[in-house]
N, C-alpha and C positions, 0 to 999 in steps of 0.2 A: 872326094869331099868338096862341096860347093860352099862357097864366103858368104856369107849372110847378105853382106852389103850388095850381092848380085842377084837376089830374090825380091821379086817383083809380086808382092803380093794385092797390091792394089787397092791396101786398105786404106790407107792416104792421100785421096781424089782432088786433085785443087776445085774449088770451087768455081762452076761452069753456069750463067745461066740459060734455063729455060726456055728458051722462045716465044713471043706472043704472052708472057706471064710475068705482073709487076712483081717486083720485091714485095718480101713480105710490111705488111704496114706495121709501123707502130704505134698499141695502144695506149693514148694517154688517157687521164681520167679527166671529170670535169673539176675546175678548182673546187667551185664549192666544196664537192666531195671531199677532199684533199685538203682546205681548210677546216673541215667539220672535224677530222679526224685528229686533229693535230690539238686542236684548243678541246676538246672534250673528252680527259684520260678515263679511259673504262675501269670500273672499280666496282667492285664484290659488294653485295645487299644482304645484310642479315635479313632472315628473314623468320623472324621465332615461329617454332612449329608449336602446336598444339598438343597438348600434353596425351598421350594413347592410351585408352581404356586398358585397365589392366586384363591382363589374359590367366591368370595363375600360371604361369609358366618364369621358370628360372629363367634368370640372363647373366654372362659374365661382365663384368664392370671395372672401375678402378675405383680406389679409392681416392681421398687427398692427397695420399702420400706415394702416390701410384700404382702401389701394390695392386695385386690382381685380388679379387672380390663377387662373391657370386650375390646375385640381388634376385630378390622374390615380388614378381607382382601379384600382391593378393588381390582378389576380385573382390574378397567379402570387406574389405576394406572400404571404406567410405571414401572419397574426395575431400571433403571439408576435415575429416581426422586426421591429426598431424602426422609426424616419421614418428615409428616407433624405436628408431634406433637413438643412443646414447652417443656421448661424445667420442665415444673411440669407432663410430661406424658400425657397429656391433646391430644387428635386431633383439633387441631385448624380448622379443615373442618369438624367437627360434631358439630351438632345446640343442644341446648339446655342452660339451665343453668348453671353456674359454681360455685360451692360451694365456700364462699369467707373462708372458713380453708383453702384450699387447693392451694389456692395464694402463692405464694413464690417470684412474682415481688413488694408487696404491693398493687397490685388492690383490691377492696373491693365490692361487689355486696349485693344488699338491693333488701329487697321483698317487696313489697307495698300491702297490702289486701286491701286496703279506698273504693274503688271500689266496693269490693265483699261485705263489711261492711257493705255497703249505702245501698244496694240491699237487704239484709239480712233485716235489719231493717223494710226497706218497705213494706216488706211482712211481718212481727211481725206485722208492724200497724194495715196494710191491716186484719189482721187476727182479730186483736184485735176489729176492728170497725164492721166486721161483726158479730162477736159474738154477739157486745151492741146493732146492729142493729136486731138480731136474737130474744133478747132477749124483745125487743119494740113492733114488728111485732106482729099482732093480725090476721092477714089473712094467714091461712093456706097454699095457692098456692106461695106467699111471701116467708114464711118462709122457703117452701122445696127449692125455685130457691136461697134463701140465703144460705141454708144448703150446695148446691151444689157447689157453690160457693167456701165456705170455704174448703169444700173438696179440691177441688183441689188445692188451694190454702197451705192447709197444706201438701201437698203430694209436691208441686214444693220447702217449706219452710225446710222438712226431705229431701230432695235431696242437695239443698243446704246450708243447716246448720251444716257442717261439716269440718273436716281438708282438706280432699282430695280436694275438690271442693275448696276450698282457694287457695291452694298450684297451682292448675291447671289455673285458671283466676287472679293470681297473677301478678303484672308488677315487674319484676326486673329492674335494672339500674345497671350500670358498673360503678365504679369512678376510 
């Protein structure tokens, strides 16, 4: 084994010059330059853009309170016609629901599901009575048209026995 300290790699060259070739020069600037830069701090220009033809196309946004907010540029909207939204940020010309947190007049909006409830149940019955009926049946050709039956039956009760399908055939009311 050889000691480090006796390997000559030659990566550490003292510096040797040249022959016939001056040191490198070095470049100063002209003062002025060097005065200009010193007494005149660069600083950012507003510079207001022009407001962009609307395109009818959706854009994500924020609100005031910086929540995330999806904004509509209508085309059939005028220029000179004001926002048609209200003080909570809202579009009062888009359909949908209004979440009653986000009231700030005191309105209040209620979901009703009774509806979707009733429906639900009906088909639990429904399901439950052809099973007992399945379960009765002694005639083979019987049982398969019961069997069929409950199939689909359970297939339309996983479609609608969930949140989504609530939330979607839901009646709200405004107070």
């Amino acid at each position: 084994m050889q000691s480090i300290s006796g390997i000559n790699s030659g990566a550490a060259k003292p510096y040797v010059p040249i022959a016939d070739v001056d040191e490198p020069k070095k470049v100063q600037r002209p003062e002025d330059e060097t005065q200009l830069r010193h007494q005149k701090p660069v600083m950012d220009e507003y510079v207001p853009e022009e407001k962009p033809e609307p395109t009818g196309r959706y854009r994500l946004g924020k609100d005031e309170d910086g929540k995330p907010k999806i904004y509509f540029d209508d085309p059939k909207r005028a220029e000179d016609t004001p926002d048609v939204s209200d003080s909570s940020g809202r579009d009062k010309s888009a359909k949908g629901p209004e979440r009653s947190g986000s009231d700030k007049e005191g309105q209040s909006c209620t979901c009703n599901t009774d509806k979707v409830d009733r429906e639900i149940e009906k088909l639990k019955k429904q399901k439950q009575e052809l099973e007992q009926q399945i379960n009765r049946e002694t005639d083979e050709s019987k049982i398969e048209d019961l069997k069929a039956k409950l199939a689909q039956i359970e297939k339309e009760l996983s479609q609608k026995d969930n949140d989504t399908y609530r939330r979607q055939h839901a009646v709200y009311t405004y107070a």
